[in-house]
MMTF fields as JSON, N, C-alpha, C and O atoms, coordinates in Angstrom:
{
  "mmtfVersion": "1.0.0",
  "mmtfProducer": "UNKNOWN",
  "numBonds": 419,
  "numAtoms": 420,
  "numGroups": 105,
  "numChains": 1,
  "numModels": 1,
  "chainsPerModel": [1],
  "groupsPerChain": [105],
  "chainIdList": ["A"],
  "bondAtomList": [4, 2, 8, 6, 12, 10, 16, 14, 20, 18, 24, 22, 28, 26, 32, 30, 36, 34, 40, 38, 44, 42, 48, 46, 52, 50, 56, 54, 60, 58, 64, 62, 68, 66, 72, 70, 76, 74, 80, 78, 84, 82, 88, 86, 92, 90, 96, 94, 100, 98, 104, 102, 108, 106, 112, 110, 116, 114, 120, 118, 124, 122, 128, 126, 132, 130, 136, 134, 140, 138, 144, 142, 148, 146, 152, 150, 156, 154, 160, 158, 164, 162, 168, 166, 172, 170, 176, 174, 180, 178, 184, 182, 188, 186, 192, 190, 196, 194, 200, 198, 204, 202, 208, 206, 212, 210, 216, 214, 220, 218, 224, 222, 228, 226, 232, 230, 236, 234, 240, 238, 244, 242, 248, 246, 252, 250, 256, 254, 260, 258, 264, 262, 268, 266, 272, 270, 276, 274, 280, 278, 284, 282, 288, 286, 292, 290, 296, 294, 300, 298, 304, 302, 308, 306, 312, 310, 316, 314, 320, 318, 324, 322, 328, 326, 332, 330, 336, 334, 340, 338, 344, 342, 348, 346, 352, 350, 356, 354, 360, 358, 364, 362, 368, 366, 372, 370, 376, 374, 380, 378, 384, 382, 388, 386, 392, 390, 396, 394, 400, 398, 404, 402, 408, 406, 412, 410, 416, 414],
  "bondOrderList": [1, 1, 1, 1, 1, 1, 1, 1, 1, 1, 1, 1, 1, 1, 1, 1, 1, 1, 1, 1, 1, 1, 1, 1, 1, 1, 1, 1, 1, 1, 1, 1, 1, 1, 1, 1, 1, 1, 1, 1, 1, 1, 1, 1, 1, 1, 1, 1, 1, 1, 1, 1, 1, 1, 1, 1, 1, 1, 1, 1, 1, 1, 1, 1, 1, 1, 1, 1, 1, 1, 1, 1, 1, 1, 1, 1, 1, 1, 1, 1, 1, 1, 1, 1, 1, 1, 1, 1, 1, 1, 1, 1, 1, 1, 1, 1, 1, 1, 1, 1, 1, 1, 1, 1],
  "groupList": [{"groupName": "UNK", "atomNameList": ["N", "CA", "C", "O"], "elementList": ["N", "C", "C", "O"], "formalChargeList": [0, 0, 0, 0], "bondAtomList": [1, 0, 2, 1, 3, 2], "bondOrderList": [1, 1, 2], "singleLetterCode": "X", "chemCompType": "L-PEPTIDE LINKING"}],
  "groupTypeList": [0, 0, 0, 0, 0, 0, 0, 0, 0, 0, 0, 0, 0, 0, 0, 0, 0, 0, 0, 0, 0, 0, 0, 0, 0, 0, 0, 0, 0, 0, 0, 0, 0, 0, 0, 0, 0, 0, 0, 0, 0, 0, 0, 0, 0, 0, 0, 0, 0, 0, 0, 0, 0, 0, 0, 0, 0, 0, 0, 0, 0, 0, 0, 0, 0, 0, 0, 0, 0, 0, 0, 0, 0, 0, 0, 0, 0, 0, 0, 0, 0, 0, 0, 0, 0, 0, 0, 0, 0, 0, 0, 0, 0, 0, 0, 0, 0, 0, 0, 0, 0, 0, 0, 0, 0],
  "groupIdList": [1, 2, 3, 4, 5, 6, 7, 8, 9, 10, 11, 12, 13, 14, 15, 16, 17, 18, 19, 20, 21, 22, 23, 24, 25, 26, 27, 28, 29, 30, 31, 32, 33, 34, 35, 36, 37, 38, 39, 40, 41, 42, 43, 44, 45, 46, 47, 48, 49, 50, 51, 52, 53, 54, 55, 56, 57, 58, 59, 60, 61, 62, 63, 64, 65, 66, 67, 68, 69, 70, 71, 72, 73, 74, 75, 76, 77, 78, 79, 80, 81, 82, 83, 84, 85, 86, 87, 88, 89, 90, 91, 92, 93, 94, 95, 96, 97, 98, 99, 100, 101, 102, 103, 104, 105],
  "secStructList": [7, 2, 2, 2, 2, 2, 2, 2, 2, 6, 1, 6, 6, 6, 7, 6, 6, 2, 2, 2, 2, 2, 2, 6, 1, 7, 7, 2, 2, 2, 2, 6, 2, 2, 2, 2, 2, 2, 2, 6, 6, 6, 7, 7, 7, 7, 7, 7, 7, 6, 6, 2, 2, 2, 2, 2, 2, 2, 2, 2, 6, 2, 2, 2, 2, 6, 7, 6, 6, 7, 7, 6, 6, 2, 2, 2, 2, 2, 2, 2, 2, 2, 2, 2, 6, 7, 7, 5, 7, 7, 7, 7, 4, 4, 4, 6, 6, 7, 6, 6, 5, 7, 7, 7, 7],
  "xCoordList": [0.824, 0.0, 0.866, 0.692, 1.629, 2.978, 3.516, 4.123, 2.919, 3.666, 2.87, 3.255, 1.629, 0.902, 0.227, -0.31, 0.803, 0.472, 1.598, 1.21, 2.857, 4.024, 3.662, 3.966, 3.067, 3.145, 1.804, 1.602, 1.093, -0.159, 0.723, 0.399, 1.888, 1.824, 3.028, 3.173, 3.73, 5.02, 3.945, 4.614, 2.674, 2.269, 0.943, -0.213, 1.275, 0.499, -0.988, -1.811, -1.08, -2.153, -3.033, -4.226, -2.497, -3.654, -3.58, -4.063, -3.162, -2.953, -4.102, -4.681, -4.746, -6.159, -6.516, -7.301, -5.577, -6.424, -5.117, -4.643, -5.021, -3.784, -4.482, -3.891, -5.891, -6.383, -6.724, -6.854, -6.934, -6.921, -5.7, -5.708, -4.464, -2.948, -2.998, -2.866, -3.151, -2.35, -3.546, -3.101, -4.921, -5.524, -5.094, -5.197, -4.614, -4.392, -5.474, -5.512, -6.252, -7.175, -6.777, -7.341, -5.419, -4.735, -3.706, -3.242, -2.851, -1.192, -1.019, -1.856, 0.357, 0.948, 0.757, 0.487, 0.931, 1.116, -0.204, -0.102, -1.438, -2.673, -3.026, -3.279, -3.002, -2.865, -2.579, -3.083, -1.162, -0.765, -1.463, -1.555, -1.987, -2.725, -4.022, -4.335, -4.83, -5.765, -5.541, -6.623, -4.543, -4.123, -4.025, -4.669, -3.197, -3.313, -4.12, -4.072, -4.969, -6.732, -7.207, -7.515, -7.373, -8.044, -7.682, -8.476, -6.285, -5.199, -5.768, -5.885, -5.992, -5.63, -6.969, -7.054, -8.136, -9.924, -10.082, -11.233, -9.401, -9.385, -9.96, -10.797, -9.622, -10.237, -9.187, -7.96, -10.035, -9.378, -8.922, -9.779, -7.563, -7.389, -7.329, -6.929, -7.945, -8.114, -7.354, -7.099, -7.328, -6.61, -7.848, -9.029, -7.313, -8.044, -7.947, -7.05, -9.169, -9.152, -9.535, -9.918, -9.514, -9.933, -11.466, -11.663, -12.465, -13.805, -14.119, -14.995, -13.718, -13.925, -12.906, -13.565, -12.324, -11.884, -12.701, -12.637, -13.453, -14.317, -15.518, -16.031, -15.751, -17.491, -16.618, -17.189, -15.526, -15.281, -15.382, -15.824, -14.776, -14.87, -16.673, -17.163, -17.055, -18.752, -19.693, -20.72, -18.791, -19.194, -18.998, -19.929, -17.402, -16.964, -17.388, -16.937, -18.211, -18.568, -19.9, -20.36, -20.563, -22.384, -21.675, -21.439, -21.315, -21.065, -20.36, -21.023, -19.317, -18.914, -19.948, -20.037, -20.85, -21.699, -22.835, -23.286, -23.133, -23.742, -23.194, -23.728, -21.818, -21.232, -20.0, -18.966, -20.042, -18.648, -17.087, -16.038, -17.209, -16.073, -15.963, -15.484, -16.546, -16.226, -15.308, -14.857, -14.655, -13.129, -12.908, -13.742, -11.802, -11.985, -11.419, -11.424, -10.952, -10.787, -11.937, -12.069, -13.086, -14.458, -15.107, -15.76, -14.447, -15.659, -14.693, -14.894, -13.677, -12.673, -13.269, -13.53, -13.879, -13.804, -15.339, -15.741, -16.042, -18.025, -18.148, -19.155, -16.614, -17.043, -16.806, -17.564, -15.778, -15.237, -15.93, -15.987, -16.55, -17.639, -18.972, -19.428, -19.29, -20.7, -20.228, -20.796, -18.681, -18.721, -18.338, -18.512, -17.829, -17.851, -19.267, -19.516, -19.999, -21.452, -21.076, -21.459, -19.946, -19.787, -20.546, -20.985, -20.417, -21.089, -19.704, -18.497, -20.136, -18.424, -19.07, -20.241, -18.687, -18.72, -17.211, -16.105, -17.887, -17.292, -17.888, -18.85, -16.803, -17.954, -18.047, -18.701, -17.358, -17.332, -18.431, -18.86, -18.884, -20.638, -20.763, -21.819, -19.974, -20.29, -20.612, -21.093, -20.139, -20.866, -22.62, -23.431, -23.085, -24.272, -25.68, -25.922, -26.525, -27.574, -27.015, -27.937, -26.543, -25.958, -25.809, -25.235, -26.707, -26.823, -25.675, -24.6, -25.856, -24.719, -23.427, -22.275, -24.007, -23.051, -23.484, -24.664, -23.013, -23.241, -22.415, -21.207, -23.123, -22.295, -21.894, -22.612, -20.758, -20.223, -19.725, -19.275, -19.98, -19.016, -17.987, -17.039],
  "yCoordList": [-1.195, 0.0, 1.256, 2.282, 1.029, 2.38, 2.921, 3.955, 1.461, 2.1, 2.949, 4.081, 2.555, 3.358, 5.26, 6.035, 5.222, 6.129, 6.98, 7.981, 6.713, 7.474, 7.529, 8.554, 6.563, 7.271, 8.258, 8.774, 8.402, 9.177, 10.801, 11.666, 10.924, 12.194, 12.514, 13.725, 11.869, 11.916, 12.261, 12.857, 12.28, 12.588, 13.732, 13.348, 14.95, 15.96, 16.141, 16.5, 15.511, 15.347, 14.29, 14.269, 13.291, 12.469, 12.778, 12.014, 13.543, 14.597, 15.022, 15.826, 14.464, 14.979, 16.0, 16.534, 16.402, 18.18, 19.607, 20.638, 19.172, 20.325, 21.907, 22.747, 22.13, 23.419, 24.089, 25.311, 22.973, 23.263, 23.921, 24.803, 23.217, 23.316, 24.994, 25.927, 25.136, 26.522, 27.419, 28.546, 27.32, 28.2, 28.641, 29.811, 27.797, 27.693, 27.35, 27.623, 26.59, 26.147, 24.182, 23.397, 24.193, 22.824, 22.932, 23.961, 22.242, 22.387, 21.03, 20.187, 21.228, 19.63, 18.631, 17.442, 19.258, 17.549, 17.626, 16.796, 18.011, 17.829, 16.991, 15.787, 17.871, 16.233, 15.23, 14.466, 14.871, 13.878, 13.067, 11.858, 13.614, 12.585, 12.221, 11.03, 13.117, 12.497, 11.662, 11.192, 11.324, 10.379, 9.469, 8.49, 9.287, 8.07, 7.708, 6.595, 8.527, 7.734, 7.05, 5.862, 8.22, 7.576, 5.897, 5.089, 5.866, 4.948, 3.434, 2.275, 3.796, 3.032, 2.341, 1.532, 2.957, 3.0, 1.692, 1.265, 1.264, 0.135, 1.009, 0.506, 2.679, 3.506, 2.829, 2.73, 2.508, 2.337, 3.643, 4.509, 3.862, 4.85, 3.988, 2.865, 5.141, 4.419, 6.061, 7.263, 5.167, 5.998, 6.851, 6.512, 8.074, 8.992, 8.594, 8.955, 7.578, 6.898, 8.1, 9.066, 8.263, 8.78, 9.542, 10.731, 8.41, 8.428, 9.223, 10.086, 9.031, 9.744, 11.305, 12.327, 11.417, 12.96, 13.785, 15.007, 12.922, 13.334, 13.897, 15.006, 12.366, 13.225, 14.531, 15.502, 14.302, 15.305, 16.814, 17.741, 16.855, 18.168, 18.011, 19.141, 17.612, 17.678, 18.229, 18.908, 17.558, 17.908, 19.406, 20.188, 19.799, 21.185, 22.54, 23.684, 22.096, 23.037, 23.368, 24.509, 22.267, 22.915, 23.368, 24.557, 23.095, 23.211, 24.628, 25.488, 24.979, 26.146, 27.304, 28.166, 26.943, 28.092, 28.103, 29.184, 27.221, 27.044, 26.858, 26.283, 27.386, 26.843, 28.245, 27.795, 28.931, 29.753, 29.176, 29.311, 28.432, 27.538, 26.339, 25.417, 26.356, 24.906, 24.549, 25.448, 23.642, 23.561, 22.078, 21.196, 21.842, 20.785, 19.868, 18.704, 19.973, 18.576, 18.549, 17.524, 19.296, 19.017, 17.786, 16.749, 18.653, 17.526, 16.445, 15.859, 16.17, 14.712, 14.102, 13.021, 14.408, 13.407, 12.796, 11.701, 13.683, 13.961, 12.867, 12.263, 12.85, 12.369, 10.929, 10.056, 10.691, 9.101, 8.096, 6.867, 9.205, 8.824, 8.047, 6.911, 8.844, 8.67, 7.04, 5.964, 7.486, 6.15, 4.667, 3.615, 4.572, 3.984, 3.416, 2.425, 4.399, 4.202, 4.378, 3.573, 5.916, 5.694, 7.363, 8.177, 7.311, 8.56, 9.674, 9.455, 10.367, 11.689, 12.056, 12.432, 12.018, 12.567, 13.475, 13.093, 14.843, 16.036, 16.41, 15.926, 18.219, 19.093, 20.375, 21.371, 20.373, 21.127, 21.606, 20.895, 23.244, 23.144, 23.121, 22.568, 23.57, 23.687, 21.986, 21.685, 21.402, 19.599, 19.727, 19.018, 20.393, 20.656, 20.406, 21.199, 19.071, 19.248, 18.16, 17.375, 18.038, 16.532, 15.438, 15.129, 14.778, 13.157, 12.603, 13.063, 11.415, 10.458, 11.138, 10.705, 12.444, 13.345, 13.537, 13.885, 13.444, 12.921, 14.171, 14.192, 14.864, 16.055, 15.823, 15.103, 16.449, 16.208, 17.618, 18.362, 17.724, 19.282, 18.703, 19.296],
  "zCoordList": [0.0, 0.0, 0.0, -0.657, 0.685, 0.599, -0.744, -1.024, -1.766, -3.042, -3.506, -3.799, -3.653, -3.306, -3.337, -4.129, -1.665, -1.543, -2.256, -2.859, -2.253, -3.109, -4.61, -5.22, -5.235, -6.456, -6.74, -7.84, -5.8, -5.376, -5.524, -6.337, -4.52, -4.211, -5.266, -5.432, -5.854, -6.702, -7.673, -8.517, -8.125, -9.436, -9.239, -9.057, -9.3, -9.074, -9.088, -8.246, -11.208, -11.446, -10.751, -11.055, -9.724, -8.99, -7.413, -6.577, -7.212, -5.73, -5.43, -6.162, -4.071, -3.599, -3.819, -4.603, -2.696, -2.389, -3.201, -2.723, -4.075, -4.509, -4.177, -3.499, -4.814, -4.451, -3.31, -3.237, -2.036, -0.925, -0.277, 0.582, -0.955, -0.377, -0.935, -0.144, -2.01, -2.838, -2.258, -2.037, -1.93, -0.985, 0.124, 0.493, 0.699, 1.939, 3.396, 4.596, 2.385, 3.204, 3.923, 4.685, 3.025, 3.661, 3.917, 3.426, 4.61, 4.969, 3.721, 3.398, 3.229, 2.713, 3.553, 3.384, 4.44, 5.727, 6.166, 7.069, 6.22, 6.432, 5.103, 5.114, 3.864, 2.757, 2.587, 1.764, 3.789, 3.4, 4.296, 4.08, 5.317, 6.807, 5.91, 5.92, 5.121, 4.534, 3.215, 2.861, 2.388, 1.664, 2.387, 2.011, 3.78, 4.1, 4.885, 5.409, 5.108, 5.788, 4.908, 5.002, 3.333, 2.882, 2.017, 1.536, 2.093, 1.281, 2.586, 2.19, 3.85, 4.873, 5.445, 6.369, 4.528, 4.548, 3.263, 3.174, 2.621, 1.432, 0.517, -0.233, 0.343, -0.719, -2.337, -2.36, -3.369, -4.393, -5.173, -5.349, -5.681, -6.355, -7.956, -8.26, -8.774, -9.837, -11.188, -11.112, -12.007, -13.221, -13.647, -13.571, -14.129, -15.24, -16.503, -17.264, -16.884, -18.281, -19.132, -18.472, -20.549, -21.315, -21.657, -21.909, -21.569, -21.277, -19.664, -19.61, -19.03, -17.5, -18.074, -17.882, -18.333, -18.471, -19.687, -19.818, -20.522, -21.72, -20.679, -20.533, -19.915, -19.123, -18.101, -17.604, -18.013, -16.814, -17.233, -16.554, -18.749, -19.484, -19.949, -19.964, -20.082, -20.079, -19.196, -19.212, -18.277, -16.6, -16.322, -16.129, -16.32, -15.746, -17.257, -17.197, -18.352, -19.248, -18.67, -18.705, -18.096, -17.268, -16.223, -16.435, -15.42, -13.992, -13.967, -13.387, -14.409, -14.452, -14.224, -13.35, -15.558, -15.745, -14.476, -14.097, -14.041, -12.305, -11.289, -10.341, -11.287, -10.086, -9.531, -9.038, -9.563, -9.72, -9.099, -9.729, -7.567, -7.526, -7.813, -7.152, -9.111, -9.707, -10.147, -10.857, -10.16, -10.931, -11.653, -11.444, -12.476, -13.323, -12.178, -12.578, -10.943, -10.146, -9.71, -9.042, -9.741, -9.077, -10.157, -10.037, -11.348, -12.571, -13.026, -14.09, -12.273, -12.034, -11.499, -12.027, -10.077, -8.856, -9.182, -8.789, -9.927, -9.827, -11.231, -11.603, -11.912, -13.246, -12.965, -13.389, -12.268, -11.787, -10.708, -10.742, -9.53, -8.561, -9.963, -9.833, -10.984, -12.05, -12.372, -12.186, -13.045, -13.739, -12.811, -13.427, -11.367, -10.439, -9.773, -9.085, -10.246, -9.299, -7.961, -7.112, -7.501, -6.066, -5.93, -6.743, -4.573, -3.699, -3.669, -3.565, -3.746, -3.341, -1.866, -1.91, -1.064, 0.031, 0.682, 1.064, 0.553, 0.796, 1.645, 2.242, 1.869, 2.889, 1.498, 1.808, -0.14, -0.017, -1.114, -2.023, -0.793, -0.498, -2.198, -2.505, -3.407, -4.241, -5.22, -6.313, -4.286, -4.665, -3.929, -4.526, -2.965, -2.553, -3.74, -4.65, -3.449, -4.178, -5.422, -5.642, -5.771, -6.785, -6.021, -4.976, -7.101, -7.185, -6.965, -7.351, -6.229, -5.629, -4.72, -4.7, -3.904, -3.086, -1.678, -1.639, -0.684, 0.439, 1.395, 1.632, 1.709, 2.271, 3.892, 4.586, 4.421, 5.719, 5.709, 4.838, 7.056, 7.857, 8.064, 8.58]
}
């Protein structure tokens, strides 16, 4: 699992929370405690296939225009949760009100 989580953070583009970090609404090392919760929860990390980055740009062309902090890791995670058949459970509010999203404070 360690390999893992290293090639998780060695590769930017599959880096949880990068926008949280450059806000400053995360520390690096607060990212890294939640990579390995979630690495340590039997969370599967899975590749950005082709088809999932097609719905994702599908995704972040509506969403934008209804969303103002919407961002294309929003219509990553919303596009891969669709094609998984999984739930996104966040706190953060601009996922609020979409199907298969499960909100937490």
């Amino acid at each position: 699992m360690r390999r893992s989580i290293l090639n998780l953070r060695s590769n930017p583009s599959l880096y949880c929370f990068p926008g949280e970090v450059e806000r400053g609404a995360e520390t690096p090392e607060g990212a890294d405690l939640k990579v390995d919760f979630m690495l340590s929860r039997a969370f599967e990390v899975v590749e950005l296939s082709a088809s999932i980055a097609l719905s994702a740009a599908r995704i972040n062309r509506i969403m934008r225009k209804q969303r103002r902090s919407w961002g294309l890791a929003d219509s990553m995670i919303y596009a891969t949760a669709l094609r998984y058949r999984a739930i996104v459970v966040t706190g953060d509010e601009h996922f609020r009100d979409l199907p298969n999203v499960t909100m937490i404070k």
